[in-house]
Residue, then its C-alpha position, 0 to 999 in steps of 0.5 A: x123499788x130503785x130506778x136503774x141511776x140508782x142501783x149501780x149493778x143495775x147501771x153498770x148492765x145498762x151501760x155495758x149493753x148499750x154501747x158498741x163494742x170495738x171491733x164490731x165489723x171485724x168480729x162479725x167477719x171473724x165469726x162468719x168464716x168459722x161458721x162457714x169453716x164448720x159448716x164445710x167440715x160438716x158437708x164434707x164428712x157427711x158426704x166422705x162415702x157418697x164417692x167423694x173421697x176419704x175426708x176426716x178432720x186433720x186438726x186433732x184437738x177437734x177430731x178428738x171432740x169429733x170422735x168422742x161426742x160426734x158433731x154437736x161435740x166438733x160444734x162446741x170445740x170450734x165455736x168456743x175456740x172462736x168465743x176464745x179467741x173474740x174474747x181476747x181480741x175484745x180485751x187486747x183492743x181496751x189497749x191496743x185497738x190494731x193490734x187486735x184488730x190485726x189478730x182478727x183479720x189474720x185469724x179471719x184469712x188463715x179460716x177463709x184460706x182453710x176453708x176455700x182449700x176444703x172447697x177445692x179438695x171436695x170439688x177435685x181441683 
């Protein structure tokens, strides 16, 4: 049996897992406001018929998933957007650590904006 220094692929798992990843608390945020964002949506369409208005989903890429396989299928859009979306930020961040941390937070207030304007139609102000 090799001990992990020997075996490269063993090596390269063990290093790869070990450190930090760049970005850490950027990400963590990133993806906090998106849960919060599907979250909101769910709420909302949830409680459209119980007097609280008509509310769908306005982007049509993700009424389409929402359409055809029903929330589980909304779930998956969204989170693999945001999978997508960290995955690039991690890889533009080997090069350009700002500029990825830039794309990041933009994308972290254009969601937190979505969903506070969610929060101010469901609540009728």
């Amino acid at each position: 049996m090799r001990r992990t220094s020997e075996n490269p692929l063993l090596r390269f798992f063990h290093g790869m897992f070990r450190r930090h990843l760049p970005l850490e608390s950027e990400t963590s945020v990133f993806i906090l406001v998106n849960v919060l964002d599907f979250v909101t949506t769910y709420w909302m369409l949830s409680h459209r018929e119980s007097g609280h208005g008509s509310f769908y989903e306005s982007n049509p890429v993700a009424r389409f998933f929402l359409h055809h396989w029903g929330v589980r299928g909304l779930l998956m859009f969204k989170m693999g957007v945001v999978a997508f979306v960290c995955v690039i930020a991690q890889i533009v961040a080997t090069r350009r650590e700002s500029s990825a941390r830039f794309l990041l937070i933009v994308g972290t207030i254009i969601v937190a904006a979505v969903v506070i304007y969610s929060w101010r139609l469901f609540l009728g102000g």
